[in-house]
C-alpha positions, 0 to 999 in steps of 0.5 A: 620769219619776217626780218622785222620779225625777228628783230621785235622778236629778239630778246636775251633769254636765260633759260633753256630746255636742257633734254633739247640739245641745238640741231646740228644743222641750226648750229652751222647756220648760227657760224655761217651767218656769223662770218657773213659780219661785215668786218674793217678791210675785211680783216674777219679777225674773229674766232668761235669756240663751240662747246657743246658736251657736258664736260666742255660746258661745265669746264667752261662755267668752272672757268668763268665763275666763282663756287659760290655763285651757284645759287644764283639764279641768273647763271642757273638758267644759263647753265641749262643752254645745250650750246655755248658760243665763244666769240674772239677778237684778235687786234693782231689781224687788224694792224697786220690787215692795215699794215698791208700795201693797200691801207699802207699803215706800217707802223701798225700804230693803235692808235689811228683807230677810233675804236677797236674794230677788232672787238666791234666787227666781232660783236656784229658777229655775234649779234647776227647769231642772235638774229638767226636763232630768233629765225631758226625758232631758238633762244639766245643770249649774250653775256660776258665773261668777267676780265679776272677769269680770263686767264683760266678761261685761255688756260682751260681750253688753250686759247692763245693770248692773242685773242679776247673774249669779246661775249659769249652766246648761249643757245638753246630751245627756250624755258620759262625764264624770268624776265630781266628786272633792267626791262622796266626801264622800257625802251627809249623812243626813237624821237628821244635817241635819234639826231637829225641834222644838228644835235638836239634837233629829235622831229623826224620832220626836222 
């Protein structure tokens, strides 16, 4: 598929075919291409957690949500993904990457950085895996997971303090699902979010 394909093509799909779990062979190419994000200083301070059996999936929305969410829609569809894709950002990586003799930042001080690449590099991670399931002819999408159940989702699957859950990936072959209701706010124009040369300066022959 086209690369600019794929991009028009991309959208955050919240229902899956749950008899058509992901190929094992799709799945790898999701992680490979994840760890081709770039990433400051080359830091690569992320982590995947791949659940694939019913039980890992069902341990992880026990985690995550509240018993009386089961009827909503939203989750419901995302329930029937096959395949679910944890991404985790580590800051430690960061400041122990930055405290190196090439960048020379011993103090390991957060605040030299603008923004939290840790988290950043990581969402381009994920976003790469939402590119190549698009390619792949798979469906995704990309959601979070509320900060108040972050403890059980750590303790649920052992995952060390170090490390936040930046988003989740859920993967599979797509069902009809219903389109989000926020859609009709159609897609800014470029002419309307792009700055060129001072602010508020929007033409393209600017």
């Amino acid at each position: 598929m086209e690369f600019q394909d794929v991009v028009r093509r991309r959208r955050m799909v919240r229902a899956y075919d749950p008899d058509r779990p992901v190929p094992a062979e799709l799945r790898e190419r999701l992680l490979e291409n994840a760890v081709h994000a770039p990433s400051a200083g080359f830091s690569q301070g992320w982590a995947f957690l791949v659940l694939e059996s019913p039980q890992e999936r069902d341990l992880f929305w026990s985690a995550t949500t509240e018993p009386d969410q089961a009827d909503d829609p939203w989750l419901a569809g995302l329930r029937t993904a096959p395949l679910i894709i944890l991404a985790f950002s580590n800051r430690s990586a960061y400041l122990d990457r930055y405290a190196e003799p090439d960048k020379g930042w011993t103090d390991r001080d957060e605040t030299r950085w603008p923004v939290p690449y840790w988290h950043v590099d990581t969402g381009f991670a994920s976003l790469l895996m939402l590119l190549t399931a698009v390619d792949a002819g798979l469906a995704a999408c990309f959601f979070g997971v509320p900060a108040d159940h972050r403890d059980k989702l750590h303790a649920a699957f052992g995952v060390p303090d170090e490390y936040s859950c930046v988003g989740v990936v859920s993967v599979g072959y797509r069902a009809p699902d219903r389109r989000s209701p926020s859609l009709r706010r159609g897609r800014r124009p470029v002419s309307e979010v792009v700055h060129r040369g001072a602010w508020g300066r929007n033409g393209a022959d600017a």
